[in-house]
C-alpha angles and dihedrals in degrees: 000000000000087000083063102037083052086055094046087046093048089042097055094052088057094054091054091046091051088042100051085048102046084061134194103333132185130219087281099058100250129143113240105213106183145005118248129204140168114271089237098030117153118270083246094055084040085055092054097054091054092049092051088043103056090037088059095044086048098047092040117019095247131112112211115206119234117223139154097260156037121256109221113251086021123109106233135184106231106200117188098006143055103065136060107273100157086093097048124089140254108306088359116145139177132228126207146171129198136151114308087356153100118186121180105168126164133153119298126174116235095194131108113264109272108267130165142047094329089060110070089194125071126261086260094057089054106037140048101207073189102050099022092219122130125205114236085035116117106234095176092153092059093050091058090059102055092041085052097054085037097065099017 
């Protein structure tokens, strides 16, 4: 009993070995090695990369560096860029595969969070200065990661 409980025991480490460095792949089988996003991408779009990034991290064992742009031969997860998002709707987003690649886009404002006379509510109803996410604001990226995480 404790000669096969040993070998379970043994058997399952080496999954999880194999698992955490086999990474984060897509359908086709590719290894996605980093997360890219736009230099002046959005804190929303920021946010989800570090949501993706910590999930995978999480699920594989691998952390997957976040940068501004692909590196050719790579597979790469392209978050806020990459596919057509003015005809979505508020918070839509769009999710895509194609070789080497991971795209998941929607519409994300890009405006300072509404203050002044116009906006009857405070600064701190509207904003998160933790979280540096604005209410009334469309996030549609983020939404996409976490519907992402959510299915896949």
């Amino acid at each position: 009993m404790h000669r096969e409980l040993t070998m379970f025991t043994a058997v399952t480490i080496l999954m999880a070995a194999a698992a955490a460095h086999a990474g984060f792949r897509g359908p086709d089988g590719q290894a996605y090695t980093h997360i890219v996003i736009e230099k002046d991408a959005p804190d929303s779009v920021k946010l989800a990369a570090s949501e993706m990034q910590q999930f995978i991290g999480r699920l594989c064992g691998v952390q997957l560096p976040i940068r501004n742009e692909a590196t050719v031969g790579e597979g790469a997860i392209h978050l806020g860029h990459g596919l057509e998002t003015e005809s979505l709707p508020s918070d839509g987003f769009r999710i895509k595969t194609a070789p080497w690649a991971l795209y998941i886009a929607g519409k994300d404002s890009r405006n300072p969070p509404p203050i002044g006379p116009r906006n009857p509510w405070r600064r701190t109803e509207l904003y998160s200065d933790e979280l540096k996410l604005a209410a009334l604001q469309d996030q549609g990226t983020l939404c996409g990661v976490y519907a992402f995480l959510e299915d896949f």
